[in-house]
C-alpha positions as CSV (number, residue, x, y, z in Angstrom):
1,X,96.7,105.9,137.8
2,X,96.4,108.7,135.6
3,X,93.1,107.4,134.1
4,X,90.1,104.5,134.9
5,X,87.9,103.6,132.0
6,X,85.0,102.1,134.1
7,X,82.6,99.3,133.0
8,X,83.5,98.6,129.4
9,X,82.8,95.8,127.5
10,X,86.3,94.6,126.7
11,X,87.0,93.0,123.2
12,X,90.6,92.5,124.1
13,X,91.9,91.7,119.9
14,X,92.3,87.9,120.7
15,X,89.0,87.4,119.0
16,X,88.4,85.6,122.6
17,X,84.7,86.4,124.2
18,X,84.6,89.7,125.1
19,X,84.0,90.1,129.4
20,X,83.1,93.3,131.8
21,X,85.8,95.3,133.2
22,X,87.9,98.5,134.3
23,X,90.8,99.5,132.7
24,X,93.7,101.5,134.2
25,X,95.8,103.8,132.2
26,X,99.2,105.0,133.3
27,X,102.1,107.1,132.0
28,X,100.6,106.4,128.0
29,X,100.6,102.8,128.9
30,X,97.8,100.3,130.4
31,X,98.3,99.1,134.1
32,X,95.4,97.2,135.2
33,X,92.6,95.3,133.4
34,X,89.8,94.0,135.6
35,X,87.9,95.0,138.7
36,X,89.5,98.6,140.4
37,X,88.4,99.5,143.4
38,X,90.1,103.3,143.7
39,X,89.9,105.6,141.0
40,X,92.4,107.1,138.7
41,X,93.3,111.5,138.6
42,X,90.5,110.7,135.8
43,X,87.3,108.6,135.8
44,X,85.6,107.5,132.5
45,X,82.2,105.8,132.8
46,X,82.7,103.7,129.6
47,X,79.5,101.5,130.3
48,X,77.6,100.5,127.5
49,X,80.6,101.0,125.6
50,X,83.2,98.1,123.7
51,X,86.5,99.3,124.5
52,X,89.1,97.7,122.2
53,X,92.7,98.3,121.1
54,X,93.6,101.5,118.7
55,X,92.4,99.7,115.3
56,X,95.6,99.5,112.8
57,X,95.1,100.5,109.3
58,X,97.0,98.2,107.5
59,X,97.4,100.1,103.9
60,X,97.4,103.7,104.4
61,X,98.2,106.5,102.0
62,X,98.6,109.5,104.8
63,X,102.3,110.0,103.6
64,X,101.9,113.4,103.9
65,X,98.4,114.1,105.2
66,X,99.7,113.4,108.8
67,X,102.3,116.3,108.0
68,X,100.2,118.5,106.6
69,X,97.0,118.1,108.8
70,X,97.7,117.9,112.7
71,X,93.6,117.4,113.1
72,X,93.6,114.2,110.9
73,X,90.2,113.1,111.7
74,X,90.0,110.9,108.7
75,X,91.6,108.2,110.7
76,X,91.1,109.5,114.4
77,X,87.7,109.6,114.4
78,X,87.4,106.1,113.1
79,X,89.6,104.3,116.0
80,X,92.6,104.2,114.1
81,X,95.8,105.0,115.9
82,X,98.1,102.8,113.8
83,X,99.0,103.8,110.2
84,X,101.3,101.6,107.6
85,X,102.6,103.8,105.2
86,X,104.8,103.7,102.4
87,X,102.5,101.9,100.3
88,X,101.9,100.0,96.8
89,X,105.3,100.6,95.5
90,X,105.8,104.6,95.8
91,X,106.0,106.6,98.5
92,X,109.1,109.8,99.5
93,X,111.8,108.0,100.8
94,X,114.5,106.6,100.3
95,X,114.8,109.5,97.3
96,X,117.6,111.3,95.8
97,X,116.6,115.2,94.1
98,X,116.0,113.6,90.4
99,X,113.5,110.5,92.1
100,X,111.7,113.1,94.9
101,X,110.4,114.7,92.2
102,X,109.3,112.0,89.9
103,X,107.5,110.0,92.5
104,X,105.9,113.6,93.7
105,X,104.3,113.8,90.0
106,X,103.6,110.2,89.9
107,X,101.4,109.7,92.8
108,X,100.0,113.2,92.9
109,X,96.6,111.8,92.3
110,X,97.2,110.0,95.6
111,X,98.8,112.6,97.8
112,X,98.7,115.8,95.8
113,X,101.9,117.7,94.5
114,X,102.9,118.4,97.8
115,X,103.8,121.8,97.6
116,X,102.2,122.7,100.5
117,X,104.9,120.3,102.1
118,X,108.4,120.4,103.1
119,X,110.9,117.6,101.6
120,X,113.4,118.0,103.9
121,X,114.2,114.2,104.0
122,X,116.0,111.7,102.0
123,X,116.2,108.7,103.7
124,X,113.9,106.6,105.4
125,X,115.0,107.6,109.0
126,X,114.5,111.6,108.3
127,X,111.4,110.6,106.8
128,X,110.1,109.1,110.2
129,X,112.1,111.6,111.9
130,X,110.0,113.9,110.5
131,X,106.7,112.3,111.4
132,X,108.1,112.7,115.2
133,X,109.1,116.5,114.5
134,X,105.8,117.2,112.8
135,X,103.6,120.2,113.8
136,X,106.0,121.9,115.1
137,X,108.0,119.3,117.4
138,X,104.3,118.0,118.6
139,X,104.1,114.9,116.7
140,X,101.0,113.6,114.5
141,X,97.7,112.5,115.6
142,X,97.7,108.8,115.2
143,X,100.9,106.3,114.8
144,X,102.6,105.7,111.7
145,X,105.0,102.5,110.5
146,X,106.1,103.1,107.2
147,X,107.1,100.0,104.2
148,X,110.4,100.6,102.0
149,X,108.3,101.4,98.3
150,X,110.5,99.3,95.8
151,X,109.4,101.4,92.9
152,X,111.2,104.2,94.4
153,X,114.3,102.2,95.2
154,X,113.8,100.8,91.6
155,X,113.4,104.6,90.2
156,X,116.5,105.8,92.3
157,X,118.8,103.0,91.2
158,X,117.2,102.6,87.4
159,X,115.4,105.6,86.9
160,X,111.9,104.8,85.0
161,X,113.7,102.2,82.6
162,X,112.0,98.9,81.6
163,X,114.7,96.5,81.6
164,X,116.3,94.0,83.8
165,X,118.4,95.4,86.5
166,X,122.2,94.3,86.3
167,X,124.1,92.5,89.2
168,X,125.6,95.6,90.2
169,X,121.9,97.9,90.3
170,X,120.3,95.0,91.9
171,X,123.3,95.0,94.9
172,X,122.2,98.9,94.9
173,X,118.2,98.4,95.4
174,X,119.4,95.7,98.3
175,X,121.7,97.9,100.1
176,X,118.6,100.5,99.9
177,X,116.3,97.9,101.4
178,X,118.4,97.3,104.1
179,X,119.4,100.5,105.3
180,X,115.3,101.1,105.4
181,X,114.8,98.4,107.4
182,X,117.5,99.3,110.0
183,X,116.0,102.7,110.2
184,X,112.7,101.3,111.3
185,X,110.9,100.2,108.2
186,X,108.9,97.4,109.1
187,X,109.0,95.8,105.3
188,X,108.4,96.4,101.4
189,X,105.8,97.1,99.2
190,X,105.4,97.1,95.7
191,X,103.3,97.8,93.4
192,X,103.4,95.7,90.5
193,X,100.5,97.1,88.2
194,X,102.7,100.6,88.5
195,X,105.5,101.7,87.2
196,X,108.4,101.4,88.0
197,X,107.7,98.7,90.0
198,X,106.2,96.6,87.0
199,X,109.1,96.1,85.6
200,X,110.9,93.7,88.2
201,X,111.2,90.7,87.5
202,X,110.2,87.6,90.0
203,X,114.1,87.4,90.5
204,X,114.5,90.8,91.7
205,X,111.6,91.0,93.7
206,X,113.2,88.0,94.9
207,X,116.6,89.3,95.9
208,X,115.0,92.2,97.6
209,X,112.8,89.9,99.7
210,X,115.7,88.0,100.8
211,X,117.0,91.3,102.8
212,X,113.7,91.4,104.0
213,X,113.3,88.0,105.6
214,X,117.1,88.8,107.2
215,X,115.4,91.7,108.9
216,X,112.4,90.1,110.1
217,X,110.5,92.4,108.0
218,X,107.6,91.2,105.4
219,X,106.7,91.8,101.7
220,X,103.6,93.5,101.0
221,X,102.8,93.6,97.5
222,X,99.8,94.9,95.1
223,X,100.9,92.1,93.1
224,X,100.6,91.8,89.5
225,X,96.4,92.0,88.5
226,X,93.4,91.8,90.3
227,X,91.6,90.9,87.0
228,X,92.4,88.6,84.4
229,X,95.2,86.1,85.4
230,X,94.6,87.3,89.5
231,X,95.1,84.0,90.5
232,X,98.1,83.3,88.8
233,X,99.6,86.8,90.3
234,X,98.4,85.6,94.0
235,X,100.4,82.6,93.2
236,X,103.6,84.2,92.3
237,X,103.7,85.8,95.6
238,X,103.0,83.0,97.3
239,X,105.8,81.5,95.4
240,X,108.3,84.1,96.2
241,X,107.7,83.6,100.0
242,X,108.5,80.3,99.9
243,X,111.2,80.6,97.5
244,X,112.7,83.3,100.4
245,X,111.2,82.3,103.2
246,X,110.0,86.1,103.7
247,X,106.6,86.9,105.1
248,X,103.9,87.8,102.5
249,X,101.2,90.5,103.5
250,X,98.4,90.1,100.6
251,X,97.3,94.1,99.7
252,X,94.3,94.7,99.8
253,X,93.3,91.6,98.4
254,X,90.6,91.3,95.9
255,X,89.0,89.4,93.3
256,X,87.7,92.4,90.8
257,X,86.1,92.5,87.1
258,X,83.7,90.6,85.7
259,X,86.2,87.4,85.3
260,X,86.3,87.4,89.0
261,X,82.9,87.2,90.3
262,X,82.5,84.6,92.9
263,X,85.7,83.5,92.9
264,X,87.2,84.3,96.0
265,X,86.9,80.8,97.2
266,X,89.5,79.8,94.8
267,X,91.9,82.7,96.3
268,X,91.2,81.2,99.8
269,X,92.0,77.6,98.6
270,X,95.4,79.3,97.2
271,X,95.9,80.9,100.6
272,X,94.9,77.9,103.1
273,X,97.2,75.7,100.9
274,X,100.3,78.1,101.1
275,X,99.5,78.3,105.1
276,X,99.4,74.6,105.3
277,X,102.8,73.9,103.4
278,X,103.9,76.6,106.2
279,X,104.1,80.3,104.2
280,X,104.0,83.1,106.7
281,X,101.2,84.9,104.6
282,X,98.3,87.5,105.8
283,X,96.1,89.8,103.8
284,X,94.3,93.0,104.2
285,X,91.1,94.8,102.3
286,X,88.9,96.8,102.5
287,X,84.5,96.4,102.7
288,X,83.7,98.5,99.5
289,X,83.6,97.0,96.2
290,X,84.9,99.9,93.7
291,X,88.6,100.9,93.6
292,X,90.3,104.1,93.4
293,X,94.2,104.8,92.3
294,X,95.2,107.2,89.8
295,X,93.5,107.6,86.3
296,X,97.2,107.6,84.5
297,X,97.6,104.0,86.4
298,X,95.4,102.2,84.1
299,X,97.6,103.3,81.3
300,X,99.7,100.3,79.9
301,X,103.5,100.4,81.9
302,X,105.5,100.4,78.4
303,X,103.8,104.2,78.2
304,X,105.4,105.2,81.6
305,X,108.8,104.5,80.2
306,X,111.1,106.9,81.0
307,X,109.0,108.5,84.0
308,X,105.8,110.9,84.3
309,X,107.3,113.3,81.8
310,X,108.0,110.9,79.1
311,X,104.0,109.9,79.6
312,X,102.7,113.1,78.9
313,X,104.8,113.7,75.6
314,X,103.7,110.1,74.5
315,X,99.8,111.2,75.6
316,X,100.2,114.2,73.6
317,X,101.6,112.7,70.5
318,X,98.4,111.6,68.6
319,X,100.3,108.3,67.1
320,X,101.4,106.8,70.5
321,X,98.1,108.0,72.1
322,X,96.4,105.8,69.7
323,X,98.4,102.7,71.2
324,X,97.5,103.3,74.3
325,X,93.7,103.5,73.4
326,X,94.0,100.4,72.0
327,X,95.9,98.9,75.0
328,X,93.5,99.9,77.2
329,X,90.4,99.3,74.8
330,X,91.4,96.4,73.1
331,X,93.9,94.5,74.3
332,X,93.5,95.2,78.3
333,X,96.2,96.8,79.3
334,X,98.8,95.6,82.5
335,X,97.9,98.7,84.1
336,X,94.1,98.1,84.3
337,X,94.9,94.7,85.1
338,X,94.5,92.8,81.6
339,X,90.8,93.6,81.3
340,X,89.6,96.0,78.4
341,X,88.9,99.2,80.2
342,X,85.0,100.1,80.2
343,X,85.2,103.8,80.5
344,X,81.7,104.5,82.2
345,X,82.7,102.2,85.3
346,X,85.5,105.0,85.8
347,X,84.3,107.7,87.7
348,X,86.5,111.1,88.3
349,X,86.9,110.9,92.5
350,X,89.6,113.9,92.6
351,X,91.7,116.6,90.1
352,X,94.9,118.1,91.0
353,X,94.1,121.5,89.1
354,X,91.2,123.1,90.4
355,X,90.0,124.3,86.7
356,X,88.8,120.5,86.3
357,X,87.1,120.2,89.9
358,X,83.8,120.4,87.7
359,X,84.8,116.5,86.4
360,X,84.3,115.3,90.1
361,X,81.5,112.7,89.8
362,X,81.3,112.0,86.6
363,X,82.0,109.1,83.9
364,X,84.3,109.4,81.8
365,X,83.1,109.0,78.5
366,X,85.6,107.4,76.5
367,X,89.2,107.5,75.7
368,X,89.5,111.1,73.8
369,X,88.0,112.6,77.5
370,X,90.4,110.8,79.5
371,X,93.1,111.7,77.5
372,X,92.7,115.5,77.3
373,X,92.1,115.0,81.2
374,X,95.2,113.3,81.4
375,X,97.4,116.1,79.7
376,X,95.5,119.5,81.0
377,X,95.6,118.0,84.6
378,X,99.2,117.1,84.4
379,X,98.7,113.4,85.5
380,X,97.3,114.9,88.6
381,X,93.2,112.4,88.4
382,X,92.3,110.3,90.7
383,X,89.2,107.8,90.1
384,X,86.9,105.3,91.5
385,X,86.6,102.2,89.1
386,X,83.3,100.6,89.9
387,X,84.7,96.7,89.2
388,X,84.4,94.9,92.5
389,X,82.0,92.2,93.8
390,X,79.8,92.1,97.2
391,X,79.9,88.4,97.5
392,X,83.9,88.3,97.3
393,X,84.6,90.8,99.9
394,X,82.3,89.1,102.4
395,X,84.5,85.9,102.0
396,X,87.7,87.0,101.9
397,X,87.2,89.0,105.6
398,X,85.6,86.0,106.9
399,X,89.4,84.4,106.4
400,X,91.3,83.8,110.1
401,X,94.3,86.1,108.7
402,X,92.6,88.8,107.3
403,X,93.1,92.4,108.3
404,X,92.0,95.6,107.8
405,X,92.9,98.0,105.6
406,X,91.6,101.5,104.4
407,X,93.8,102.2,101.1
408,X,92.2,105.2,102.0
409,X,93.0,108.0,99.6
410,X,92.8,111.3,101.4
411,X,93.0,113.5,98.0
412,X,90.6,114.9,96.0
413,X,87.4,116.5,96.1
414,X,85.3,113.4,96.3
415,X,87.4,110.7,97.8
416,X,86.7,107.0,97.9
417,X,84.1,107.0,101.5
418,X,86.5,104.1,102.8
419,X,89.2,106.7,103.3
420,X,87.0,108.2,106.3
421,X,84.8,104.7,106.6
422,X,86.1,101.6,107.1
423,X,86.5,100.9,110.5
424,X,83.5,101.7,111.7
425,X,81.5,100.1,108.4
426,X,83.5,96.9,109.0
427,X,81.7,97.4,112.8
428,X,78.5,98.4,111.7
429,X,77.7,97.2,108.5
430,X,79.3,93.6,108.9
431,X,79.2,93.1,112.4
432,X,75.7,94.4,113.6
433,X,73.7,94.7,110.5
434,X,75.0,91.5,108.3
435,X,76.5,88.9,111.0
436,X,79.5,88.5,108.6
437,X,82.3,88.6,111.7
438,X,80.9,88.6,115.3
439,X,82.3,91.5,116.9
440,X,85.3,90.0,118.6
441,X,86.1,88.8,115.8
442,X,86.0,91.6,113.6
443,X,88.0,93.8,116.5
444,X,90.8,91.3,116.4
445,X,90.9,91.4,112.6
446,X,91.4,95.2,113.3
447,X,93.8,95.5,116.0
448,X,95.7,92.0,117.7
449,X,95.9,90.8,113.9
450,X,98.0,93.6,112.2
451,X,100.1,94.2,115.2
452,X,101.5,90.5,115.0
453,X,101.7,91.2,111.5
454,X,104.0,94.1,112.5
455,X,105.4,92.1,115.2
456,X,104.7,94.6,118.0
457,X,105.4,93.5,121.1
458,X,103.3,96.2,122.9
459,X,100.4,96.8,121.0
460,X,97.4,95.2,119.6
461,X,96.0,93.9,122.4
462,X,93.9,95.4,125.8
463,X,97.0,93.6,128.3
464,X,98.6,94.8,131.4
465,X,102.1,96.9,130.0
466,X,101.0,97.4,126.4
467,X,100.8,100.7,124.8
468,X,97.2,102.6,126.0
469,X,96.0,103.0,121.9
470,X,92.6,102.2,123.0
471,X,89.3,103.2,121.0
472,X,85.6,103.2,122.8
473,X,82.6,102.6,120.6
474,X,78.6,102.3,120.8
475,X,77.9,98.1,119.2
476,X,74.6,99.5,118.6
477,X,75.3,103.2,117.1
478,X,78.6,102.7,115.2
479,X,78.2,103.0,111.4
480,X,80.7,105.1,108.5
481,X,79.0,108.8,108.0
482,X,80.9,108.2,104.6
483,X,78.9,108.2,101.4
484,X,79.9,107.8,97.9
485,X,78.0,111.5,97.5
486,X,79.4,112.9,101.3
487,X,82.9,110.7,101.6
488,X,84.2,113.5,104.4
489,X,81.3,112.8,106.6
490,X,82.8,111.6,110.0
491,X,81.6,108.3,111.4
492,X,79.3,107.8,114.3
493,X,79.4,106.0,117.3
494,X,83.1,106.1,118.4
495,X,83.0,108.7,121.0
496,X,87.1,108.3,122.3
497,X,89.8,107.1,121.0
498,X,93.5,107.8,123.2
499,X,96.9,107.2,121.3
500,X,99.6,106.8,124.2
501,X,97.3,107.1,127.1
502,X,96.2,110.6,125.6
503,X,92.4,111.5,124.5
504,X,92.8,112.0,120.7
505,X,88.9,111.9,120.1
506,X,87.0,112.9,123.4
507,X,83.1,113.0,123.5
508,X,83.2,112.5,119.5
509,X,85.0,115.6,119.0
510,X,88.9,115.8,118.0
511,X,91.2,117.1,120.6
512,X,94.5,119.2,120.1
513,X,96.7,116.0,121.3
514,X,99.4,115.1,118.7
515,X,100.4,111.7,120.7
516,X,101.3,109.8,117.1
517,X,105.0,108.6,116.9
518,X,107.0,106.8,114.0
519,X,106.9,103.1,115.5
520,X,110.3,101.6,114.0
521,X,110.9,97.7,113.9
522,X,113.1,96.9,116.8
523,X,116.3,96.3,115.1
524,X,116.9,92.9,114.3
525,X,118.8,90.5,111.6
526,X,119.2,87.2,110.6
């Protein structure tokens, strides 16, 4: 065998007990499990260690950081050698010229502008061809699966218009989806407190998820609020997936603002229902309680009209800027989820102009700041909004299919701490120090559960003939070196981590392997 991990503590991702034994790797794939007498080219005393499968980060926003940084210790280091990509509605493919370079403004408080990157795609296959072709021809660090965004496909078939798609533009978004999906896509996404996604209607999103349940594929969508009326959104997907019989993956599911405090056990009741009438439905989230997204998100969708340069000339003109304050102050706008906005639970996380680096960390202090911030930065903020409750996302990982999920944005000078965090403080903090998940638990919630989300048939699982994504860690040491004031820190504990069979993360430090690979959905249709 080319390697022998000897005397770990296997937590296989079945959330079964977890039991002694050896583990032989060979050719980037895992050969033996148990007791092994001879020894491998290489010999890893892994005692005192859990060795586990590669944890899967179920909502990812590494579009480009896994082309632009071949080190990518922001996932690497905390286990993860899975990614899902193509996230919340907008991501790079499938694009035409006029969409590539709307989305790029758009979500440039999530990935940057991207000039430091090369759009050489279109579709969703030279997207992930590219992941493969990264760094020159080497690859990526960890894995990557990628959704089809369905704002995108709304923007390249509509543009940023709010109105009902025709029969004709709705055949067009379908046709999109599906050619995704046979590239490799393993779903869609949405995000339906963005533009342009918002302005679907239940009907389209319905039509689109059709194709997806053809393809074997599933739905994941950041549905329509996670504050006032979040119940009422949870149920309309639930709805649509059994209206299409399409699988339903929850994003990062929460229960924020004040409205919502303690009320994840109504969300569960939703859920347990919808799995007892036989829904096909998991969720993700993440163990923090603030958000982060874009600061121009919160800005009511009628304002986006048009796309990212029809926002700033509304923003600019003092007339319409005075709508949106009152949207957001007054009314609650759809953007910040129907709930008034309070300006000093939004905290400046990242700037796309360096000239406004000196906002990181602080408050905002009102509508007039946020505006002029807004405008001089281009749309280019990022923010933290401080809205979430401790009690709700305890119960809603206790849930048998929850996963995990980072919604880790890499961007910005102060990041949210659960981009580079939450593996290991789902491991530490709620494992070892709260007793929230027992550990095999909490590991299969982390690996075996996503993968049959993404209905892998090789990985997820430690299991004779599945793909060696492995990741050793210290039960006593592991903890998140993130901080809300260090969020870059690297976590501790997690001394190796191998993607194919290959040493990513050796001894705690990062290697120069690039083992990751697009993983494409096997084609398939119904």
């Amino acid at each position: 065998m080319d390697l022998v991990l000897r005397g770990a503590r296997v937590a296989d991702g079945t959330g079964g007990p977890s039991y002694l034994a050896d583990v032989g790797v060979h050719e980037g794939r895992i050969a033996a499990v148990g007791r092994l007498p001879g020894g491998g080219r290489r010999t890893l005393d892994a005692s005192g260690l859990v060795l586990a499968p590669g944890f899967v980060d179920m909502h990812a926003h590494s579009d480009l950081a896994l082309l632009r940084d071949p080190d990518h210790s922001a996932k690497a280091a905390q286990g993860v050698t899975l990614e899902v990509l193509g996230q919340d509605g907008l991501s790079y493919a499938p694009v035409d010229d006029r969409t590539l370079e709307q989305v790029r403004t758009a979500i440039a408080g999530w990935n940057g502008a991207g000039d430091d990157v090369v759009f050489d795609w279109r579709t969703v296959g030279e997207y992930l061809d590219r992941l493969d072709g990264a760094h020159g021809g080497q690859g990526c660090a960890v894995n990557a699966a990628y959704l089809v965004p369905q704002g995108t496909v709304r923007a390249h078939v509509l543009g940023w218009e709010d109105r009902p798609a025709t029969p004709a533009e709705t055949g067009r978004m379908r046709r999109l989806v599906a050619e995704g999906l046979e590239d490799g896509a393993v779903g869609l996404s949405s995000g339906l407190t963005y533009t342009p996604g918002m302005y679907a209607s239940g009907a389209e999103l319905a039509g689109l998820c059709e194709v997806v349940a053809r393809y074997g594929g599933y739905y994941c969508p950041h549905h329509r609020s996670y504050g006032r009326g979040a119940l009422a959104a949870y149920a309309e997907m639930l709805g649509l997936a059994r209206e299409t019989g399409c699988a339903l993956h929850l994003a990062h599911a929460t229960m924020n603002f004040a409205e919502n405090e303690g009320r994840a056990p109504e969300l569960l009741a939703l859920l347990d229902g919808a799995l007892a009438q036989g829904v096909d439905v998991s969720l993700d989230s993440y163990p923090y309680t603030p958000g982060c997204t874009s600061l121009s998100a919160l800005l009511p969708g009628w304002a986006h009209e048009g796309g990212p340069g029809a926002l700033l000339a509304r923003l600019a003109d003092d007339a319409t800027a005075e709508r949106i304050r009152y949207a957001l102050e007054v009314e609650g706008s759809d953007g910040c989820h129907g709930v008034p906005v309070d300006w000093s639970a939004v905290e400046v996380s990242g700037t796309a102009d360096p000239a406004h680096a000196h906002r990181v960390g602080t408050r905002l202090d009102g509508w007039a700041g946020a505006r002029r911030l807004l405008l001089d930065d281009r749309l280019g903020t990022t923010v933290l909004q401080h809205v979430g409750h401790e009690g709700n996302v305890r119960a809603i990982m206790r849930h048998r299919v929850h996963t995990g999920g980072s919604d880790g944005i890499l961007h910005g000078a102060k990041p949210h701490p659960r981009a580079y965090g939450t593996f290991p403080h789902y491991l530490g903090r709620y494992v070892r120090e709260l007793g929230v998940l027992s550990l095999e638990e909490c590991v299969a919630h982390l690996s075996g559960r996503p993968a049959a989300r993404l209905r892998l048939p090789d990985r997820g699982l430690v299991r004779e003939g599945y793909r060696a994504d492995l990741v050793l860690f210290d039960p006593e040491t592991v903890a998140a070196g993130s901080t809300y004031e260090e969020p870059r820190r690297l976590p501790s504990g997690i001394p190796h981590v191998l993607v194919d069979g290959r040493f990513v993360m050796r001894d705690g430090r990062r290697t120069d392997v690039l083992a990751g690979r697009s993983v494409r959905r096997t084609p398939f249709r119904r």
